[in-house]
Each structure stands twice: as C-alpha cells, then as structure tokens.
matplotlib code that plots the C-alpha trace (Angstrom):
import matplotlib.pyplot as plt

x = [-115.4, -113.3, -109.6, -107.8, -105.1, -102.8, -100.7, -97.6, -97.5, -94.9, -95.2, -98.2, -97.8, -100.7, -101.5, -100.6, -102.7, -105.6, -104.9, -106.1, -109.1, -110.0, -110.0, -112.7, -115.0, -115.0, -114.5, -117.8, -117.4, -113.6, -114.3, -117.0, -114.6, -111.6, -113.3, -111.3, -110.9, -107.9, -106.2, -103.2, -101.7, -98.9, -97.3, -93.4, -93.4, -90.1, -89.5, -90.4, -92.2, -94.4, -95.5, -96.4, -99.0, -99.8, -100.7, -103.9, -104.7, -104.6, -105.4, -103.0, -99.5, -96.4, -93.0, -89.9, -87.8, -88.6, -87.5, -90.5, -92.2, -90.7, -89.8, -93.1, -94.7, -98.4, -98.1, -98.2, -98.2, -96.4, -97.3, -94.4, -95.3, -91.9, -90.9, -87.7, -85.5, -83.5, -84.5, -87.3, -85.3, -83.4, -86.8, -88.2, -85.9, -85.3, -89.0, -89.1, -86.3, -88.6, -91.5, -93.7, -95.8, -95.2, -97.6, -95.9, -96.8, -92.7, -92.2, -88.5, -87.5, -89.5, -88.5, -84.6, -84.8, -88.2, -87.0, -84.5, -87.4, -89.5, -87.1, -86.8, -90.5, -90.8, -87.8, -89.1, -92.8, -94.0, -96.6, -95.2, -97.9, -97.6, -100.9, -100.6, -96.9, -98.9, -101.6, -102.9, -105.8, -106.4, -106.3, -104.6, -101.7, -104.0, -106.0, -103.1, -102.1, -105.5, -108.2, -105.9, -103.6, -105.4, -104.6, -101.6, -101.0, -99.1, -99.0, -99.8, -99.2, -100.6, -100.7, -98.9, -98.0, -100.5, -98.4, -97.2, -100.7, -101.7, -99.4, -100.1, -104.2, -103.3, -100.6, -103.4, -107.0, -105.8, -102.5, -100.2, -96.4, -94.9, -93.1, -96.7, -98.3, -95.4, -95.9, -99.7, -98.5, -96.6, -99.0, -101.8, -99.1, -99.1, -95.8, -92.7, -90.6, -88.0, -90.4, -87.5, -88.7, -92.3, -90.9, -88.0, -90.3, -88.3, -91.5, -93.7, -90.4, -90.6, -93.8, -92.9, -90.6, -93.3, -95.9, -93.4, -93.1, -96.7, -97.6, -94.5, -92.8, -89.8, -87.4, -85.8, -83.9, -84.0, -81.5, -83.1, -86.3, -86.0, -87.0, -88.0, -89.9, -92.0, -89.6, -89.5, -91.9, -92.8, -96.0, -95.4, -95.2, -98.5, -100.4, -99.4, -100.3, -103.7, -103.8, -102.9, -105.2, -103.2, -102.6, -99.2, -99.4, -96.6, -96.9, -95.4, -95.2, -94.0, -94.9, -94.0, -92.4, -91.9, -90.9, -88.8, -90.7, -89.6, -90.5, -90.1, -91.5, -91.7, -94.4, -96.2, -98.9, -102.0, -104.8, -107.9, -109.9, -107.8, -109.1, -106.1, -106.6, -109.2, -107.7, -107.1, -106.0, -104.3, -106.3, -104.3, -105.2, -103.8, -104.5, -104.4, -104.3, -104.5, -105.4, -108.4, -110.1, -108.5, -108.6, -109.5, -108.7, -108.5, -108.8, -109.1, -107.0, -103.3, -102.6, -104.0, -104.8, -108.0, -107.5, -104.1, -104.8, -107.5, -105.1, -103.1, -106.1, -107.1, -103.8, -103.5, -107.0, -105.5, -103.2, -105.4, -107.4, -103.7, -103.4, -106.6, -106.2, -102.2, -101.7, -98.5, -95.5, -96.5, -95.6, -98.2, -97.3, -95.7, -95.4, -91.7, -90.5, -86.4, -85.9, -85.0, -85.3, -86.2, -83.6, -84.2, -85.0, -87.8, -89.6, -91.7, -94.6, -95.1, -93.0, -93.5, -90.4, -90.3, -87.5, -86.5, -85.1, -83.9, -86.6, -85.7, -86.4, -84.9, -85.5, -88.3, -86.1, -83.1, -85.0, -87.0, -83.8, -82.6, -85.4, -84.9, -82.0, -83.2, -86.2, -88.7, -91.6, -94.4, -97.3, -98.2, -95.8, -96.5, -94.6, -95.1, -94.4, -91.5, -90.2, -88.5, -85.1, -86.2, -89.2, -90.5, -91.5, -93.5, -93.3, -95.2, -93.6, -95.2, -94.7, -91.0, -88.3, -87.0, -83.5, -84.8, -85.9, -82.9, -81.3, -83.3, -82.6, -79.0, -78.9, -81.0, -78.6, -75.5, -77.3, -75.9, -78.5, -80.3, -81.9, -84.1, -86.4, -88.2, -88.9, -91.9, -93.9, -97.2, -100.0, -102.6, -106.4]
y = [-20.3, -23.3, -23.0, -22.5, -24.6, -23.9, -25.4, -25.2, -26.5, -27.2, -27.6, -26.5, -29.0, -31.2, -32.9, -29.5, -27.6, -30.2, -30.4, -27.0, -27.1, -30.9, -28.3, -25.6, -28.0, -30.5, -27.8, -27.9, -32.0, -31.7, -28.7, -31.1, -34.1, -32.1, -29.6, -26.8, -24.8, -26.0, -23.8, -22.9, -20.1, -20.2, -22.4, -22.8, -22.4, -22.9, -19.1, -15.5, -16.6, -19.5, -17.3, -14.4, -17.1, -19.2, -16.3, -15.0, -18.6, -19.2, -17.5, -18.2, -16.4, -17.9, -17.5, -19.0, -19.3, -22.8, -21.0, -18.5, -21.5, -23.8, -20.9, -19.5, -20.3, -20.5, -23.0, -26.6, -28.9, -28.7, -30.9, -31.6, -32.6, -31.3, -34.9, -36.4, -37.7, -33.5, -31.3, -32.6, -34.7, -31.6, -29.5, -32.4, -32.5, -28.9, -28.9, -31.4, -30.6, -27.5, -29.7, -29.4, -32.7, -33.6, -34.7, -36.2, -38.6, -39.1, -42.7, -42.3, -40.2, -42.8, -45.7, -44.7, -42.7, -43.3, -45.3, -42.1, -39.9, -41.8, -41.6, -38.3, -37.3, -39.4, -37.5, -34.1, -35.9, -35.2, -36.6, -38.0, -39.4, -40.7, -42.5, -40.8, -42.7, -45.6, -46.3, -42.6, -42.6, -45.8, -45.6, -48.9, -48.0, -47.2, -50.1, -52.5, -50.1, -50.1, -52.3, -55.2, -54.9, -57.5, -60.0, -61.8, -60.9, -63.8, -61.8, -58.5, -58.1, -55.6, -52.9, -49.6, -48.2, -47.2, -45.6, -49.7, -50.6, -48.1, -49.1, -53.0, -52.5, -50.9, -53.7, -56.5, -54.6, -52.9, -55.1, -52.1, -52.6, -51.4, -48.6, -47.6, -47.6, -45.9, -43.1, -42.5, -42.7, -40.3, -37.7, -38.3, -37.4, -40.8, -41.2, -38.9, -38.0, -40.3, -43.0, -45.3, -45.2, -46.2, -48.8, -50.5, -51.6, -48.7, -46.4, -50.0, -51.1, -47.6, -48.7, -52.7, -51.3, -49.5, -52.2, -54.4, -52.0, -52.0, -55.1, -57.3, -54.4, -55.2, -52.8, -53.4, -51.7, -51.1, -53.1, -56.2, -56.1, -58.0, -55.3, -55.8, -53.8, -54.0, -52.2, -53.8, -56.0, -58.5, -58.2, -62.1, -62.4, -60.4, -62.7, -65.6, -64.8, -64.0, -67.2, -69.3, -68.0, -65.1, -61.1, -60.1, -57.2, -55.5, -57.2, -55.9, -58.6, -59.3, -62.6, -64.1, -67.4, -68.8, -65.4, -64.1, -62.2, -62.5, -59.0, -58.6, -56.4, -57.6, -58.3, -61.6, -63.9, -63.3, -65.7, -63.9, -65.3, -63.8, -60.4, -57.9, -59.3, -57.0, -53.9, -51.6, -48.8, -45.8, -47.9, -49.4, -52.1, -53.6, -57.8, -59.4, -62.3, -62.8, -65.5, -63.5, -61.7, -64.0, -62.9, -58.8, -56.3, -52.7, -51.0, -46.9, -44.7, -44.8, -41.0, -37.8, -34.7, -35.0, -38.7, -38.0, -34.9, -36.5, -39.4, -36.1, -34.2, -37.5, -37.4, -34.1, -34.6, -37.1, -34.8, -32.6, -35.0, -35.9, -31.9, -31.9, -34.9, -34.0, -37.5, -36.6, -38.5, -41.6, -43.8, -44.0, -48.2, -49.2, -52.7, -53.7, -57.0, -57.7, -58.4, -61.3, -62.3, -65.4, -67.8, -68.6, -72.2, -71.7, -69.0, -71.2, -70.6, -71.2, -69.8, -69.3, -68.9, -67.5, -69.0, -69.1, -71.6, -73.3, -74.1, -77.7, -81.5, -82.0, -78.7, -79.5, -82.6, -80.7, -78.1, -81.2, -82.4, -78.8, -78.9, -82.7, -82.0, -79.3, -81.5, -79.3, -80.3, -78.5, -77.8, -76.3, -76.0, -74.8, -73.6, -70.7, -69.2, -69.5, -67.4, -70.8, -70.3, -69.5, -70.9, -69.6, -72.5, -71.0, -73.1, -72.8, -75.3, -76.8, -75.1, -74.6, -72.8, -69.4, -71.3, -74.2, -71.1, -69.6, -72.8, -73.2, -69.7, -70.0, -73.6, -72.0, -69.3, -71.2, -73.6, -72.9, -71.3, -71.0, -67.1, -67.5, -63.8, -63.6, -65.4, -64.3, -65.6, -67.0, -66.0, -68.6, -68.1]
z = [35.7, 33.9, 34.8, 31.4, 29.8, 27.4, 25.0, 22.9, 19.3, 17.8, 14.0, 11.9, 8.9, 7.9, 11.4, 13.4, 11.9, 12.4, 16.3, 16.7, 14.4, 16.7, 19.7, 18.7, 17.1, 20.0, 22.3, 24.8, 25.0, 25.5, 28.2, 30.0, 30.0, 31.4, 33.7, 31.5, 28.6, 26.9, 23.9, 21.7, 23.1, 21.2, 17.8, 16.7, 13.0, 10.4, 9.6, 9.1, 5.7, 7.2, 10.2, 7.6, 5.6, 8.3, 10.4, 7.9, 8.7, 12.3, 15.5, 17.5, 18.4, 16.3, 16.6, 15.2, 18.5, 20.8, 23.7, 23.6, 24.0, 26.5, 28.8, 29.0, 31.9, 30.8, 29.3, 30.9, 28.0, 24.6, 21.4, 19.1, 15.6, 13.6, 13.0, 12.4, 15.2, 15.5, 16.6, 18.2, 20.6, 21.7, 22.2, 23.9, 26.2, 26.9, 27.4, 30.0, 31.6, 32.2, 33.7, 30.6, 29.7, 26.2, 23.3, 20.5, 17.0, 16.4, 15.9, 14.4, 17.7, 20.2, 18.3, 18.7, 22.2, 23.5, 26.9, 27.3, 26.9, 29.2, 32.0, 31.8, 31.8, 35.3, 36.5, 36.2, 37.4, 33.8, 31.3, 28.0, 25.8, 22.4, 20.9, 17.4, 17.0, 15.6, 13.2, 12.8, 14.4, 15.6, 19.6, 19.8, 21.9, 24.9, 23.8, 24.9, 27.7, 29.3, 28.0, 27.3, 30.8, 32.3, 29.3, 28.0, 24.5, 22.0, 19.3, 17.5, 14.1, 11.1, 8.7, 9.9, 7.0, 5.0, 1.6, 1.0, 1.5, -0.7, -3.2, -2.8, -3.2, -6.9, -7.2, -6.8, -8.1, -11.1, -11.9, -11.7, -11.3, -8.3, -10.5, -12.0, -8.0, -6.4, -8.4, -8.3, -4.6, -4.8, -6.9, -4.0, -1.5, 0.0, -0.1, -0.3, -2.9, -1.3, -0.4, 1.5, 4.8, 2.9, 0.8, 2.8, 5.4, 8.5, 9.0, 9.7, 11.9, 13.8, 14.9, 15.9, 18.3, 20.1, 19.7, 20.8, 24.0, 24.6, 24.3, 25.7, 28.0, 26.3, 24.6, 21.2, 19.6, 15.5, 14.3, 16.5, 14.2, 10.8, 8.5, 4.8, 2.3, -1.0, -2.9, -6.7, -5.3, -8.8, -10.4, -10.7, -7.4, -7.0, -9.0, -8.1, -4.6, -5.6, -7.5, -4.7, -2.0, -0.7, -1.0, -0.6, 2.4, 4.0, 7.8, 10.6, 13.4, 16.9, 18.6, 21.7, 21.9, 25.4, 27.0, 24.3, 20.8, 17.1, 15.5, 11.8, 8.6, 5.7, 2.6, 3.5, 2.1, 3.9, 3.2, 1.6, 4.6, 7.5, 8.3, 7.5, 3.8, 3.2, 4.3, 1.4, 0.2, 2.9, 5.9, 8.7, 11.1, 13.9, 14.4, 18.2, 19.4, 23.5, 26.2, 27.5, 24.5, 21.8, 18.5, 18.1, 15.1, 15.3, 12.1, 10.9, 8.9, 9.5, 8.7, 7.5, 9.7, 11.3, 12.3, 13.5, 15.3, 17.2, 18.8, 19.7, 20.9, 23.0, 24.8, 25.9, 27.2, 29.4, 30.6, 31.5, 33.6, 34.9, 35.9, 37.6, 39.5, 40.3, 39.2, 36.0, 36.1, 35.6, 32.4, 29.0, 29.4, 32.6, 31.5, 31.5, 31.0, 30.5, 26.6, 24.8, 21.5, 19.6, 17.9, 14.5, 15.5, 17.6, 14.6, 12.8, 9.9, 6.1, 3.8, -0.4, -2.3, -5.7, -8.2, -11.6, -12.9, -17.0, -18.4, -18.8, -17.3, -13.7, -12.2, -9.9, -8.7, -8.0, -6.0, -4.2, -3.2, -1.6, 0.6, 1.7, 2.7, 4.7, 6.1, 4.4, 2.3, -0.4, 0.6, -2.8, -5.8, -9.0, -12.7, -13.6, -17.5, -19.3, -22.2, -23.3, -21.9, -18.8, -15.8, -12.7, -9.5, -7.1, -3.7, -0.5, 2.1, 5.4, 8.4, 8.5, 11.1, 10.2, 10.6, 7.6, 5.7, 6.1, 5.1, 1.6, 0.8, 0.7, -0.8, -3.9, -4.2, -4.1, -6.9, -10.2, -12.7, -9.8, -9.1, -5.5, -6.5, -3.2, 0.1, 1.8, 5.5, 4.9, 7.3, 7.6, 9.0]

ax = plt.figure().add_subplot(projection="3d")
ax.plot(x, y, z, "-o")
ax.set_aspect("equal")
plt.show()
C-alpha cells in the first residue's frame, strides 16, 4: 500500500480550485511518479459564506482558521495561493516555522521577501518551491534551475504579463485605443478592476526580480528594476511601430553586462522577425539567450487555472520525491552570485523617440542638432501628420547608451515647444 500524503490549501479562488481537480485526474501518473497517494485533506477558505458554497463543490474539509491547518500534523506540505504580500507572508512563515514545505504562485510576496523566505525554509530543513510565480504555466523557472545550470545565461528577457499583452494584440490587430482594449480586458477578466499592477509594468517587474534570481543568482530588490508600463500607451505610437518594422510589446528584461545585469520593464519595439513578436493575445513567453544552448524560447499560457495549477501540482510532486528520498531543505535555485548593477553608460541598444513638434521649417534641424550634441545619430526618422499647427517626428537612433538616451530625453523636454510623448528600447533580431 502507497504511503499517503497530504496537503494544505490555502485559497480556493480560480488557480486553488484547479490544483485539486490537476490531482484526481492525473492521479495514477502522479501516484506512479511519487510512489504515493498525495491529496487535499484540508483547504483555508475566506469565511463562513465561501465554505457554505464552496463546500457543495468540493470534497475536501474547509475551515476558516490557518491554524487548523498549520498545526495539524498530517499534513506535510501546504500550498498557499491567497495572494497579496499579508497575510500570506505571516502564514508562510508560521507554517514553516512548523517544518511544513511550502508551495506557492506569490510573486508580490517572493519578489519583496523571497530571500527571507528562503532562509527560513533551509533553517527549519524545509522545501519552498515556487514555479507558478512566473509565466503561469510555463516550467521556466526549473528550466533555468536545472536544464540550463550547466550554461551561462547573458540574457533573458520576455512577456510575463499576459493582460498588457492582451491589451497590446487588440491595440495592433483591430486598431483599438488602449482605453477601448483595457476595457474588453477587463470584461474577459483579464485584468482587474484596478488594472495598475497590469498596466504600470509592477506584476511583469515582480517577475524580473525572480528571473533575475534564477538566472544570475543575484538579488534585487524592486526599486532597482526600471519599471514602465503601457498605460495611455498612443495609438500613434502603435502604428507607427507597425509601420516601421516593429510591435510595441511590454518587455521585461534583465541582461548581464560584464558581471553586473540591467533589468527593466517597459513597452519596447520588437522587430516583427524576432520571435516574442508573434506572441499574442493572454500567451506568455520567456526569450534566452546563453553560451551553451544560445538562443531558446519558452512559450505557453501565462495564467488561468489549469495551467497554473499544474506548475503548482509539479512542485509539490517534487516535494514529494524530496519526502521520499529525505532529501528537503535544500534551495529551488541555489545559484547565488553578489549583486551589482549596470551604470547607465555601459546599457546600450536602439531607442525610438516619439515627439511633437510646430509644424513648421527648422524642426528636424533643431532636433538633429539635440542629438549631435549628444553623439547620437538616426537610423530611421520619419514625420508623421499634422493637424497644421502641430507635427509628430518619429526617430529611431543607432545603437545608443541608456546614459545618451537619457541625455536626448531631457534636452527635448527642456526645448521650447518641444513635447518628447514616449521613449521606448528597440529590440532587434
């Protein structure tokens, strides 16, 4: 007879409910793999209300107290998928300070206490796993744990945030404003009713910080990553991406420049031949580039239950080989390098600026001199439409420093009748 394993869930939402429904219908392959028969025993829902309805749904004891829960002693691993930062930190905690392994998908709470986490897991010899933290339910996180260990990654960059790619696909195929996409976002329950962690680029930022862990060992924090969303994002802008060669996609990035990285998010001009440029819709992907392997992509959806719930179901699978083998305690990535970051002056790459200008003789000039002066040149500029007061010069430059960008930027803003409307990285082929 199969020993028996059970588990603790915490939340029942739209991925918690999929994690046990992953369990039954995989359950002889995940009992052959494992050498057990792992469970829900028991599930933490919100209130007396949600356990009344959720109850009729689910087989499986629920209770609205955390400690029936964590103090139980049945159970060995408990899967937290509550979200935000409190109180799942504080149940986290409790929980392995009571030598349970934990299973989590909370970017926000590892992004902003994952190292503290991790500490504490190995200090109470515990298992703290966290593959469904990034891109849904693409296994990419144990990708560059495992199958990419024995490589040296220069870069990983992507789409992990799949309601601003969402939004950006409408934005290019059907020519909708990012007022008109952000709502029929909204109505598919793509996004929130207060998209900002969506739209200002912090959910995609959540996620550099762990990539950033994963792939370089080093530890940022979220105030060190150079976050920007599509909020307001132009139309204009949109098509004139489009017209150029490019799709405007909301990248996140983290590159490594002679031992230190550079990790931003922001909306970026991909070229329509470079692979993430035809990811659409909800879909994530995740784009590396390494001395070994080279160039890899790793696509899938970024969110919904059954994707999600099955990077959850994968990890507690590994701690259940873990359990068998008596081999818990030691860290998801175990890569650790010291952290430094990248000066401005040694972040290079194309950038496209977007201005508008009077619509009259010597504007081109006057913005040719700006970037002279900051020893930048076009690679492509173009004049876009004017309502006869007013033009728009679209400008690409050669490959430039974040610092010289920086530089331009501020030069156009000081400039009288001057209005600099967006600065976005180019990504080339």
């Amino acid at each position: 007879m199969k020993e028996k394993l059970k588990v603790g869930l915490l939340g029942l939402g739209t991925v918690g409910s999929g994690v046990p429904t992953i369990l039954q219908e995989h359950q002889e392959k995940i009992s052959q793999v494992t050498g057990m028969e792992i469970s829900i025993s028991k599930a933490l829902v919100r209130d007396e209300e949600e356990k009344k309805r959720l109850a009729e749904k689910f087989d499986i004891q629920l209770t609205t107290s955390i400690e029936d829960i964590i103090n139980d002693d049945e159970i060995k691993i408990i899967v937290e998928l509550i979200g935000k930062v409190e109180p799942a930190k504080t149940f986290i905690t409790k929980a392995l300070e009571n030598g349970k392994h934990i299973v989590t998908a909370n970017k926000d709470l590892l992004a902003q206490h994952g190292s503290e986490l991790v500490s504490l897991a190995q200090k109470n010899n515990c298992d703290l796993y966290y593959e469904a933290s990034v891109a849904g339910g693409i296994p990419i996180l144990r990708t560059i744990a495992n199958s990419l260990a024995a490589d040296n990654i220069q870069k990983v960059l992507g789409i992990v945030n799949g309601t601003t790619n969402y939004m950006l696909t409408q934005m290019v195929s059907e020519k909708k404003t990012y007022s008109q996409a952000l709502k029929e976002a909204q109505e598919l329950g793509f996004a929130e009713s207060d998209p900002t962690n969506d739209v200002d680029g912090i959910d995609a930022a959540y996620k550099m910080v762990i990539l950033s862990q994963f792939a370089f060992g080093m530890n940022i924090r979220l105030d060190q990553v150079d976050a920007r969303g599509i909020r307001g994002l132009s139309l204009d802008d949109v098509e004139m991406a489009a017209q150029l060669g490019y799709e405007v996609k909301l990248i996140g990035s983290s590159e490594n420049q002679e031992g230190s990285i550079a990790v931003e998010v922001g909306p970026m001009l991909v070229a329509k031949s470079h692979p993430i440029a035809s990811v659409r819709n909800e879909f994530n992907a995740v784009f590396i580039e390494s001395s070994g392997v080279g160039e890899s992509m790793y696509y899938g959806p970024g969110a919904g239950a059954k994707p999600t719930a099955t990077s959850v179901v994968s990890d507690i699978i590994t701690i259940a080989k873990n359990i068998r083998l008596g081999t818990t305690g030691h860290m998801f990535n175990a890569y650790q390098h010291d952290t430094k970051l990248a000066a401005d002056d040694t972040i290079s790459g194309k950038y496209y600026f977007s201005i508008e200008v009077p619509d009259r003789q010597g504007q081109i000039l006057k913005l040719t001199q700006i970037m002279t002066e900051a020893n930048v040149s076009f690679d492509q500029l173009v004049q876009q439409k004017s309502d006869g007061t007013r033009a728009r010069i679209v400008a690409i430059t050669h490959t430039i420093t974040k610092e010289q960008m920086k530089q331009v930027a501020k030069k156009i803003e000081l400039t009288e009748e001057f209005e600099l409307l967006n600065t976005f990285k180019v990504l080339e082929d």
